[in-house]
C-alpha positions as a Python dict, from the first residue, in 0.01 Angstrom:
ca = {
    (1, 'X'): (0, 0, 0),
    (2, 'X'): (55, -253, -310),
    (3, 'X'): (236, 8, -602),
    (4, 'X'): (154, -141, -865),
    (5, 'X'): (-135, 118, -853),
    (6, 'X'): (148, 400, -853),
    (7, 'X'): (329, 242, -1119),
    (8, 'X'): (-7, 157, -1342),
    (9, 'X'): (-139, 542, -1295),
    (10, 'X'): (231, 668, -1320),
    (11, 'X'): (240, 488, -1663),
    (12, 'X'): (-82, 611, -1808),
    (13, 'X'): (-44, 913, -1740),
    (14, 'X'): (-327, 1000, -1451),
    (15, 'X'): (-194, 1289, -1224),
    (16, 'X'): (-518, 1280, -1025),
    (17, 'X'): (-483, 928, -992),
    (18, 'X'): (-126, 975, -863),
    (19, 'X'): (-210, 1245, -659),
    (20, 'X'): (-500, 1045, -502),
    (21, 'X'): (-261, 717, -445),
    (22, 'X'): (14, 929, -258),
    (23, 'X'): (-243, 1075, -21),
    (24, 'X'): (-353, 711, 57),
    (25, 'X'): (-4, 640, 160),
    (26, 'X'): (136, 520, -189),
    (27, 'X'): (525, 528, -173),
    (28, 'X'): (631, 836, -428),
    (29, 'X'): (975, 684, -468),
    (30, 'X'): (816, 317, -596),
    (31, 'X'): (1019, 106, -828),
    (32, 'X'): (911, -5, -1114),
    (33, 'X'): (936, -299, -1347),
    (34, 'X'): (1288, -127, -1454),
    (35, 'X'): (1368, -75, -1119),
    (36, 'X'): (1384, 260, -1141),
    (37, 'X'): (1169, 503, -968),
    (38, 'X'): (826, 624, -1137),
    (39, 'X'): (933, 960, -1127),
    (40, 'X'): (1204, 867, -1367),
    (41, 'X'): (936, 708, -1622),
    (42, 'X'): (701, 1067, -1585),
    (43, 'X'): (1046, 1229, -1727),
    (44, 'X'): (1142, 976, -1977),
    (45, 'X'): (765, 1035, -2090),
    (46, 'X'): (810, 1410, -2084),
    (47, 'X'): (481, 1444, -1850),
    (48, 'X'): (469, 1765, -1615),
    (49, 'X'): (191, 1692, -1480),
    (50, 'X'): (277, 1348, -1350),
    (51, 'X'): (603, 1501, -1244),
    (52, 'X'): (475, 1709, -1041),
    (53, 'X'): (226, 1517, -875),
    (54, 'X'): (520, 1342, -751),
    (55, 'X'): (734, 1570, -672),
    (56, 'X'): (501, 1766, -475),
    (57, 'X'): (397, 1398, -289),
    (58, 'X'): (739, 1360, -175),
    (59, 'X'): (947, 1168, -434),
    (60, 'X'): (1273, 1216, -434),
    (61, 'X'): (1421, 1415, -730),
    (62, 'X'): (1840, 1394, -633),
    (63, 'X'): (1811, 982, -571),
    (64, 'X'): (2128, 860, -677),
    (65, 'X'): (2031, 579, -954),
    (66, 'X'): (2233, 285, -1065),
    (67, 'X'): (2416, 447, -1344),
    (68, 'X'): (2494, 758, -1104),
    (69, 'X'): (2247, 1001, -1233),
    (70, 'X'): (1936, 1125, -1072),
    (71, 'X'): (1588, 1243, -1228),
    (72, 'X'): (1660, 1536, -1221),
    (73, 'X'): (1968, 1503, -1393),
    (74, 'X'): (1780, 1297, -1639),
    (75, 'X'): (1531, 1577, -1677),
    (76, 'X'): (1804, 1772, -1747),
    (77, 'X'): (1941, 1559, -1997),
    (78, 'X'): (1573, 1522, -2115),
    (79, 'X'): (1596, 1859, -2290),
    (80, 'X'): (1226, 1960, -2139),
    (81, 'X'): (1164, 2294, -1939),
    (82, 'X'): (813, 2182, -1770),
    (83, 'X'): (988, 1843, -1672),
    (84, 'X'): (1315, 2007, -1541),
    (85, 'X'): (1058, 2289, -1348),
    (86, 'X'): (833, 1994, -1236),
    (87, 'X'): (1136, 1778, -1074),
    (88, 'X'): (1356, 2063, -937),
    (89, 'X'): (1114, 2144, -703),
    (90, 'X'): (1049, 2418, -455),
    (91, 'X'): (1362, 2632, -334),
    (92, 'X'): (1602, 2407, -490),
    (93, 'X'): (1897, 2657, -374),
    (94, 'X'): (1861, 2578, -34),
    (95, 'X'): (1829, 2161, -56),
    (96, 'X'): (2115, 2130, -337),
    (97, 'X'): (2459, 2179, -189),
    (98, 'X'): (2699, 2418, -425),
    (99, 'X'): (2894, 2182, -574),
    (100, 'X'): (2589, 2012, -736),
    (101, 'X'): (2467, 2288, -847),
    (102, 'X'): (2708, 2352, -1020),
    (103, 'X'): (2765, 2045, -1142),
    (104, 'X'): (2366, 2089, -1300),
    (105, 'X'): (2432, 2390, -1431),
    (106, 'X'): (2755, 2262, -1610),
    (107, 'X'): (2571, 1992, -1735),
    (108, 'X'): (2266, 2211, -1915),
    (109, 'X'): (2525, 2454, -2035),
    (110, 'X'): (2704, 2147, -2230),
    (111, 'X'): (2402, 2036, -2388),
    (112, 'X'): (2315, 2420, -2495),
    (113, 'X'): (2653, 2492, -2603),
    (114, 'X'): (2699, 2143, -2805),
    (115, 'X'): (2337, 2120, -2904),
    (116, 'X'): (2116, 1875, -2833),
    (117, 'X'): (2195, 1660, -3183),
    (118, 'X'): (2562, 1683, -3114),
    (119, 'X'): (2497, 1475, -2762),
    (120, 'X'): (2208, 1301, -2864),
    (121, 'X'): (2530, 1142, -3178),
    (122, 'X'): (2725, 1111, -2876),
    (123, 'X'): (2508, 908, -2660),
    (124, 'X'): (2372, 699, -2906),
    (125, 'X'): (2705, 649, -3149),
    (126, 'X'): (2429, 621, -3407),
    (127, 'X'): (2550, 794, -3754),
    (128, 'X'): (2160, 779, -3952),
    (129, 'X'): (1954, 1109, -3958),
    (130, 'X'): (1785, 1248, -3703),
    (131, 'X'): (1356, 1293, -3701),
    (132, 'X'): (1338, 1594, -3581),
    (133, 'X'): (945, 1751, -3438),
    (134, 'X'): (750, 2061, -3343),
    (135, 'X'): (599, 1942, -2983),
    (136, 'X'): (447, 2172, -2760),
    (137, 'X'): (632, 2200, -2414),
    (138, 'X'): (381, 2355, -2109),
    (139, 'X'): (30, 2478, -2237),
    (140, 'X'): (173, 2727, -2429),
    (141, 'X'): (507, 2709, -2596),
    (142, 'X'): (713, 2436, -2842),
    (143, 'X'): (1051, 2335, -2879),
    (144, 'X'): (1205, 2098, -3115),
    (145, 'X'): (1238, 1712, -3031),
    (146, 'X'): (1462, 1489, -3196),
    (147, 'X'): (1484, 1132, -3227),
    (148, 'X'): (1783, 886, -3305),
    (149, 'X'): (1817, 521, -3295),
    (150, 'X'): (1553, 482, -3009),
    (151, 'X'): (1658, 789, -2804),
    (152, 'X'): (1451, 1097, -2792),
    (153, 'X'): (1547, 1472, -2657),
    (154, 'X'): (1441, 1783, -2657),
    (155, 'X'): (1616, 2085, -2738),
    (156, 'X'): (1482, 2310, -2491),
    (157, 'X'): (1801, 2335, -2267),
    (158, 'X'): (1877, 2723, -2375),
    (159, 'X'): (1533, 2764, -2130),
    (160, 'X'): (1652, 2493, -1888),
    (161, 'X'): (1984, 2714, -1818),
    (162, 'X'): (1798, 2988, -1779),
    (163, 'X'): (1559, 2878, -1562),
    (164, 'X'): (1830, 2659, -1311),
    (165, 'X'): (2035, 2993, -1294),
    (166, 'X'): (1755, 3186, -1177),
    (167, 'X'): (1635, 2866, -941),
    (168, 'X'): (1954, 2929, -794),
    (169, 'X'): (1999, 3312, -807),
    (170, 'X'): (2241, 3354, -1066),
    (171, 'X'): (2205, 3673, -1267),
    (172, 'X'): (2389, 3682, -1626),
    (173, 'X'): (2441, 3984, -1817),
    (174, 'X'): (2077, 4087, -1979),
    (175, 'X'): (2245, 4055, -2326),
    (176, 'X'): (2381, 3693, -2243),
    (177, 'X'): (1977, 3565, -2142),
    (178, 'X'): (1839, 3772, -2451),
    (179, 'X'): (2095, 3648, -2674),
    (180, 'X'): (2007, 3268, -2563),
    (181, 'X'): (1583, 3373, -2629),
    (182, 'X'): (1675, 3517, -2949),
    (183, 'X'): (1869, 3276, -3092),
    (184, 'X'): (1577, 3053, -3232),
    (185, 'X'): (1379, 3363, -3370),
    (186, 'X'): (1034, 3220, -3273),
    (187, 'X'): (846, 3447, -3002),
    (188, 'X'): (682, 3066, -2922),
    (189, 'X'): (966, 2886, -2822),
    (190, 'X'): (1054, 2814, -2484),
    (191, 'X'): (1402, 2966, -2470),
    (192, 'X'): (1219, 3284, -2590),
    (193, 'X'): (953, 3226, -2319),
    (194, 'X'): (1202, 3178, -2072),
    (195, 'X'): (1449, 3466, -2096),
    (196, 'X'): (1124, 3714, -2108),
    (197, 'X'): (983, 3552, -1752),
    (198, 'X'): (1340, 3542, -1579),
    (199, 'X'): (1431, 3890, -1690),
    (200, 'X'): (1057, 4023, -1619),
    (201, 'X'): (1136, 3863, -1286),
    (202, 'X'): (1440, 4067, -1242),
    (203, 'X'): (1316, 4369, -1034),
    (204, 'X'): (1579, 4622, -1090),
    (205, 'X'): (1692, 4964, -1256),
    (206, 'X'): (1979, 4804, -1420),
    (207, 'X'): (1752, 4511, -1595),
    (208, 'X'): (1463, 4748, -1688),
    (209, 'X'): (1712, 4991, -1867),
    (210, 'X'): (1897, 4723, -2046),
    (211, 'X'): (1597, 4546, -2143),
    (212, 'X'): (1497, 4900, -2262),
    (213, 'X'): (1775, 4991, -2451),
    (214, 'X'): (1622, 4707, -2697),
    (215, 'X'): (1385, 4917, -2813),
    (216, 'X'): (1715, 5095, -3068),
    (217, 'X'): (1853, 4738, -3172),
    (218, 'X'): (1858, 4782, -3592),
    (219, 'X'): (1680, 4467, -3631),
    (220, 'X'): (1316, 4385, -3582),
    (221, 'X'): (1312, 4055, -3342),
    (222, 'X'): (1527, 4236, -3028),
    (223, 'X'): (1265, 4501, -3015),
    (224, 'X'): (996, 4251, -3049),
    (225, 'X'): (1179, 4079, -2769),
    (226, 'X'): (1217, 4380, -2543),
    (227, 'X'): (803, 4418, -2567),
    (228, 'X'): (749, 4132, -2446),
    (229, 'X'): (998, 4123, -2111),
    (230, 'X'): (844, 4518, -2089),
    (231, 'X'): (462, 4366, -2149),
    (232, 'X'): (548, 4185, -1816),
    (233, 'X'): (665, 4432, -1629),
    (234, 'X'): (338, 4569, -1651),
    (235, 'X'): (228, 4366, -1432),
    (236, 'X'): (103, 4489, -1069),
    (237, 'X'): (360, 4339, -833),
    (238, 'X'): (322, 4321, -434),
    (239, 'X'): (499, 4650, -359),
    (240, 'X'): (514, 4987, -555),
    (241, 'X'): (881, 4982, -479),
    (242, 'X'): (984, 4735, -761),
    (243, 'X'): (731, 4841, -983),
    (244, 'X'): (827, 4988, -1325),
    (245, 'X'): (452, 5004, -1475),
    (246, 'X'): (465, 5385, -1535),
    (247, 'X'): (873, 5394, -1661),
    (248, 'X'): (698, 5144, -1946),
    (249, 'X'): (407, 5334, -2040),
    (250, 'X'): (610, 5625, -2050),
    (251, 'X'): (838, 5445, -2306),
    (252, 'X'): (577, 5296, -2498),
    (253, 'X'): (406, 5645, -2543),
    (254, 'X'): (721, 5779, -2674),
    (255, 'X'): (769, 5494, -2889),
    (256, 'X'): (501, 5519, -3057),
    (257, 'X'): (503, 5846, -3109),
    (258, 'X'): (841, 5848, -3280),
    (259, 'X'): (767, 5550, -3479),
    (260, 'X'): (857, 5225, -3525),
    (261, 'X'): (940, 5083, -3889),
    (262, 'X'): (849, 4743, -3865),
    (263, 'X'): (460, 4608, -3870),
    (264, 'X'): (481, 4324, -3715),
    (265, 'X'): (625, 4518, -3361),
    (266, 'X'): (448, 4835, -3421),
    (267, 'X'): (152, 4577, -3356),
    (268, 'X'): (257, 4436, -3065),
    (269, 'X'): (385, 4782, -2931),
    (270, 'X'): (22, 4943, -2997),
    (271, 'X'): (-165, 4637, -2788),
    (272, 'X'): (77, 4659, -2518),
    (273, 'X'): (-100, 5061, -2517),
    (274, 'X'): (-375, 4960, -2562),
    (275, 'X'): (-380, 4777, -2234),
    (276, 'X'): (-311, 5139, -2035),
    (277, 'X'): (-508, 5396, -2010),
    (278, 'X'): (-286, 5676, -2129),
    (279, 'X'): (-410, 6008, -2206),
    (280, 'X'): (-182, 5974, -2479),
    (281, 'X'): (-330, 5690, -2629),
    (282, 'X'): (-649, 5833, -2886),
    (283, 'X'): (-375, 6038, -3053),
    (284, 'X'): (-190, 5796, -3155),
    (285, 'X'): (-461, 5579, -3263),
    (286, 'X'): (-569, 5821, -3510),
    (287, 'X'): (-180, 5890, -3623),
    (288, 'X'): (-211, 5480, -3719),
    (289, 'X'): (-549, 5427, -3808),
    (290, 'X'): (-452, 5443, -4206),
    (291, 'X'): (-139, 5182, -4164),
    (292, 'X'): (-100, 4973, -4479),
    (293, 'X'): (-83, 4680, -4235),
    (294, 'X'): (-402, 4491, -4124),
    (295, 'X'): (-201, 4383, -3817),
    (296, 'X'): (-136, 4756, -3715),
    (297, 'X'): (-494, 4875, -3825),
    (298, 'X'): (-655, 4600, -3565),
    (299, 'X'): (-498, 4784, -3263),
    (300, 'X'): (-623, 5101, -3329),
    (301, 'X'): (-942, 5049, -3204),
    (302, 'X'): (-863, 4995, -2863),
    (303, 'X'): (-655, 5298, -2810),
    (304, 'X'): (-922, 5494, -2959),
    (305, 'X'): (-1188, 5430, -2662),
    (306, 'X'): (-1112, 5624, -2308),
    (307, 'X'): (-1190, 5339, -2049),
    (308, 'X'): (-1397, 5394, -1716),
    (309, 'X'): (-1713, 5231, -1597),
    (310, 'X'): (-1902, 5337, -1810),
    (311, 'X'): (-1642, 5457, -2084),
    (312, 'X'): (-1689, 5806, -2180),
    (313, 'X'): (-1813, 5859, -2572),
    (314, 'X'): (-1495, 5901, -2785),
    (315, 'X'): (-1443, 6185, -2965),
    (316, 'X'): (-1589, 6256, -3323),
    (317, 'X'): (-1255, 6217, -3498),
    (318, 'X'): (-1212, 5874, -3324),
    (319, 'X'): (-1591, 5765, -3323),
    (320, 'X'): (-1570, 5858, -3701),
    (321, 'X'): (-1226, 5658, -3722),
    (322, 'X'): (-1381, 5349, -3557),
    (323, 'X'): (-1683, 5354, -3788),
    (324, 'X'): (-1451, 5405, -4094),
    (325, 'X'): (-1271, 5101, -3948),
    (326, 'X'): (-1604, 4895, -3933),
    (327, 'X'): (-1565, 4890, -4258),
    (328, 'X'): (-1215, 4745, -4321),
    (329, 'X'): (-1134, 4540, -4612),
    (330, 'X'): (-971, 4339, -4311),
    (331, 'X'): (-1211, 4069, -4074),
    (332, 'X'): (-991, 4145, -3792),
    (333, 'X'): (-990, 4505, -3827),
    (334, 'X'): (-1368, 4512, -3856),
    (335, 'X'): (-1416, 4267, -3573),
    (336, 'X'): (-1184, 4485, -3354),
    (337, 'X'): (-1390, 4837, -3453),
    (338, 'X'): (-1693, 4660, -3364),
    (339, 'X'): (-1622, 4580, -2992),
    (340, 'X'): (-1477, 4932, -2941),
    (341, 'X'): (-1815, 5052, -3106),
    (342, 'X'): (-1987, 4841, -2855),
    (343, 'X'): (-1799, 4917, -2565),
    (344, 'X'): (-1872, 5278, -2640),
    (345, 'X'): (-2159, 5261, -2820),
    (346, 'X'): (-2397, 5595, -2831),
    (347, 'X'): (-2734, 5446, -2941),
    (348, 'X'): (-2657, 5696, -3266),
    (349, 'X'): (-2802, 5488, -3627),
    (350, 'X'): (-2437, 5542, -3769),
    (351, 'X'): (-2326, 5307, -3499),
    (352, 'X'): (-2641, 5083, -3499),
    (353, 'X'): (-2603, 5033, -3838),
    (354, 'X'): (-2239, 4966, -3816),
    (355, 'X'): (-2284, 4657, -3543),
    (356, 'X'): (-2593, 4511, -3703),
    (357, 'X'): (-2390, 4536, -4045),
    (358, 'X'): (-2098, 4331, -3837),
    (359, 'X'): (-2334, 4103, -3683),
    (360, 'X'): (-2451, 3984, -4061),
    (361, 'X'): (-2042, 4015, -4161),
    (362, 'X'): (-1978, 3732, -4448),
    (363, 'X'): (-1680, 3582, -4280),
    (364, 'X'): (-1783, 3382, -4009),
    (365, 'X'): (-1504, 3467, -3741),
    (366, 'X'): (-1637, 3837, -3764),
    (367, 'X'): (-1979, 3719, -3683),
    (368, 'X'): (-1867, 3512, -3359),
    (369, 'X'): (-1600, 3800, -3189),
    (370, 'X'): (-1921, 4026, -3290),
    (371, 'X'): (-2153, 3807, -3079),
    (372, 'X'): (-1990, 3801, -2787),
    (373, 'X'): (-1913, 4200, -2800),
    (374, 'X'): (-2320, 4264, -2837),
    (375, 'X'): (-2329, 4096, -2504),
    (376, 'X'): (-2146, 4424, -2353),
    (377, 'X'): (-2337, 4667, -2587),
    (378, 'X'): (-2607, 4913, -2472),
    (379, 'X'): (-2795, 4935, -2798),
    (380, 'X'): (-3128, 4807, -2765),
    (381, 'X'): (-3233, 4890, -3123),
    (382, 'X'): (-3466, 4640, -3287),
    (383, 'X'): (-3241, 4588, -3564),
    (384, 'X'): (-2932, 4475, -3335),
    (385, 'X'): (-3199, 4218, -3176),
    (386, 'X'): (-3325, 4096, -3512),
    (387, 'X'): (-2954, 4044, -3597),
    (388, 'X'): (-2889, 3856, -3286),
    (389, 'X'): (-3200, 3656, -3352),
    (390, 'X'): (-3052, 3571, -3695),
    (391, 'X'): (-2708, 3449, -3550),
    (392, 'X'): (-2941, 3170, -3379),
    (393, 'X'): (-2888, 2976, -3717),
    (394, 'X'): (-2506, 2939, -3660),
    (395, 'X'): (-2338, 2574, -3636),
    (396, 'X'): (-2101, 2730, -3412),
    (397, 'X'): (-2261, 2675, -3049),
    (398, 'X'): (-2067, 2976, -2851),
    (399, 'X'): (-2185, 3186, -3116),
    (400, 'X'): (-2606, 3069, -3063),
    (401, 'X'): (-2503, 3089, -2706),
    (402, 'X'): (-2418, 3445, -2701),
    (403, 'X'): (-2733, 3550, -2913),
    (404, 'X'): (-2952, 3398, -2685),
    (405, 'X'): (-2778, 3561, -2375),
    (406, 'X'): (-2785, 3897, -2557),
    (407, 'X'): (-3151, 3861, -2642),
    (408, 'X'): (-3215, 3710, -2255),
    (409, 'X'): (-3050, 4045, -2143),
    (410, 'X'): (-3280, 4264, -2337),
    (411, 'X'): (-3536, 4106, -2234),
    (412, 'X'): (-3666, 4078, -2624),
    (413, 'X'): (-3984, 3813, -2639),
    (414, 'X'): (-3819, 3551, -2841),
    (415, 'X'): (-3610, 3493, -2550),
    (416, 'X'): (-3773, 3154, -2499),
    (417, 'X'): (-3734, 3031, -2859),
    (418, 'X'): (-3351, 3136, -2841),
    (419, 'X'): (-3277, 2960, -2557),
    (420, 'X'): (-3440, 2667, -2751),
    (421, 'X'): (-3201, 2710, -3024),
    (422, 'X'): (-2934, 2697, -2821),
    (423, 'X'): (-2940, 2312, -2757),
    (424, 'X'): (-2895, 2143, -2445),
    (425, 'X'): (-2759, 2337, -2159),
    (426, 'X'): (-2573, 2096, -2023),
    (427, 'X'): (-2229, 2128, -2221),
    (428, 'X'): (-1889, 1983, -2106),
    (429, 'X'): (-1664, 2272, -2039),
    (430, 'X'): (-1903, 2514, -1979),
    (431, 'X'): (-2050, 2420, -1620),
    (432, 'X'): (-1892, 2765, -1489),
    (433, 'X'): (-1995, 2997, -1776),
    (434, 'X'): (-2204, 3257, -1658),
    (435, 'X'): (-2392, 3304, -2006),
    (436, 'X'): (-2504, 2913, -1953),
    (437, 'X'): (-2618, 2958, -1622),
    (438, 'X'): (-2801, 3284, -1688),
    (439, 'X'): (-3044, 3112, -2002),
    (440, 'X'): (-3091, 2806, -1764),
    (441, 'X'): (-3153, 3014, -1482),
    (442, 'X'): (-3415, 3206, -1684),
    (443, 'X'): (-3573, 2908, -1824),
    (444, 'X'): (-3618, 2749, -1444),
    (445, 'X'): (-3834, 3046, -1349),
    (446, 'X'): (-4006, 3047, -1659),
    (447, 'X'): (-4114, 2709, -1634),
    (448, 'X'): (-4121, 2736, -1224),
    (449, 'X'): (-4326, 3060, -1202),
}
């Protein structure tokens, strides 16, 4: 097959395309006008996807080039995470001998030690100042690229040395990984992101109390830190054995109930409770329902409702804490009261009056998280419909869209008119949503009946 196909959807960035040409019999190691391979120009153009694609089609990522490198040595040098994941491939310990292993790992510590400016002066010999820009690596996370002369890296190579020494089975001390996530103070960067997977990741006793012992450090950002790695050791894993899901919640309950000084993790340690279903949990709720901070106040709600199918009624301290909260001088603590008072809600006019008061909320973003709650609620009250009817005025389409599918649900008359209002129910991006397909499904039987 001709590659200049490969090289043209390699260029402009079309993973499907790529994928499509290599099962067709494209070549995934083509040259191309450089007559280097197009997997090198995916990581010169920091694109994953494209990457990837190739990778997983067969190119070859240790390919000795002309100047003696490889790509994945250039990903490497690249200073990109999701590029250096993307090339290294599946179970790189067993296809890389020792020695070059080694000789990667050597390489990312250099550039992490030095810092990415120091060899980006020494590559280029250039002397002028460096652009330096906030550029999101992955879907979710940003590091910080620099440019000089013509040459651009990224400084993400904290997370690349983190990630090759897990790749091949290397386990640092915990306080050498956290020390390399904390060092930018930003939750969102990738060397953050990547010492909280690898040491989530990290199965053991020995990790889980270390990463626990965070929870004393005299500054804020370790302890934020430790909730995080602890957040994902939450998660259900294949076998009970290496689970550590109740040694957490026991050490968030405790937390919580001795106290934590600073808002901003007091936050974060309330919504990682808030995602159990502690016995525990309504108590301190209430103990934090009167926190100066906003951010603190908007996590109450959730530990204040008991969750089962369907959630018991909460009790009248907390049902009168949630409607007290409905009230906040905060948007986000009022939008958060008003899903708990939905998810729990006992048809009582305190807490009718409360959502339809929510539903008519000045600030818009109230309005919309209140919307889609109603959709859950079990108040059929006239007054929540003729608020939902109302919110059929919005600009903001999601927000018509889940009026209409709470009025559809209650089976209110003006059903028809709201799906009307919607718009067109043919929307790019939402051909799987099942409020969508419920209004269209409704209006083919009206019309089909």
């Amino acid at each position: 097959m001709d590659g200049k196909a490969l090289v043209a959807a390699v260029g402009s960035g079309d993973a499907e395309a790529v994928t499509r040409l290599l099962e067709a019999g494209a070549d995934p190691d083509t040259l191309a006008d450089d007559g280097l391979p197009v997997l090198c120009r995916a990581v010169a153009a920091y694109d994953e996807d494209v990457a990837d694609a190739l990778v997983q089609g067969g190119a070859d990522p240790d390919r000795i080039l002309p100047d003696g490198t490889t790509p994945l040595v250039r990903a490497i040098d690249g200073g990109s995470p999701s590029v250096v994941t993307a090339v290294l491939g599946r179970e790189p310990r067993l296809r890389l001998p020792e020695a070059e292993r080694e000789r990667l790992l050597t390489r990312a510590r250099r550039w992490y030690e030095r810092g990415a400016e120091a060899e980006l002066r020494d590559r280029t010999g250039a002397s002028g100042p460096v652009h330096r820009a906030r550029v999101m690596d992955g879907e979710y996370h940003h590091v910080t690229q620099l440019t000089l002369d013509g040459s651009t890296v990224r400084a993400g190579h904290g997370a690349i040395l983190t990630d090759l020494e897990w790749a091949f089975r290397i386990l640092p001390p915990v306080d050498e990984l956290a020390s390399r996530a904390l060092a930018q103070g930003d939750p969102d960067h990738v060397d953050w992101w990547s010492g909280q997977w690898i040491l989530s990741r990290r199965r053991s006793k020995e990790t889980w109390s270390a990463v626990a012992a965070y929870r004393h450090a005299p500054t804020p950002l370790p302890r934020r830190f430790a909730l995080d790695v602890l957040w994902a050791f939450m998660w259900p894993e294949a076998s009970w054995r290496n689970s550590y899901e109740k040694e957490t919640e026991d050490l968030l309950v405790s937390w919580a109930t001795e106290g934590e000084e600073d808002p901003e993790v007091l936050a974060e340690l309330l919504r990682l409770l808030g995602d159990t279903d502690r016995p525990e949990s309504p108590a301190i709720g209430l103990r934090y329902a009167g926190h100066r901070d906003p951010r603190v106040r908007a996590k109450v709600p959730d530990l204040l409702i008991v969750w089962g199918n369907p959630p018991p009624l909460p009790s009248a301290e907390a049902r009168a804490t949630l409607l007290e909260l409905a009230a906040d001088k905060d948007g986000n603590v009022r939008a958060a009261a008003g899903g708990a008072l939905c998810t729990a809600c006992d048809g009582s006019p305190e807490v009718t009056s409360a959502v339809v008061a929510l539903l008519r909320d000045p600030v818009a973003r109230v309005r919309a998280w209140m919307s889609e709650a109603v959709t859950r609620c079990a108040d059929r009250s006239a007054d929540v419909a003729d608020a939902l009817f109302a919110l059929l005025d919005e600009e903001d389409f999601p927000v018509r869209l889940n009026a209409a599918y709470a009025l559809l649900r209650r089976e209110d008359p003006r059903t028809a008119e709201a799906v009307k209002r919607v718009g067109p129910l043919s929307r790019p991006g939402y051909e799987e949503d099942h409020r969508l397909s419920a209004l269209w499904s409704w209006e083919w039987n009206r019309r089909n009946s």
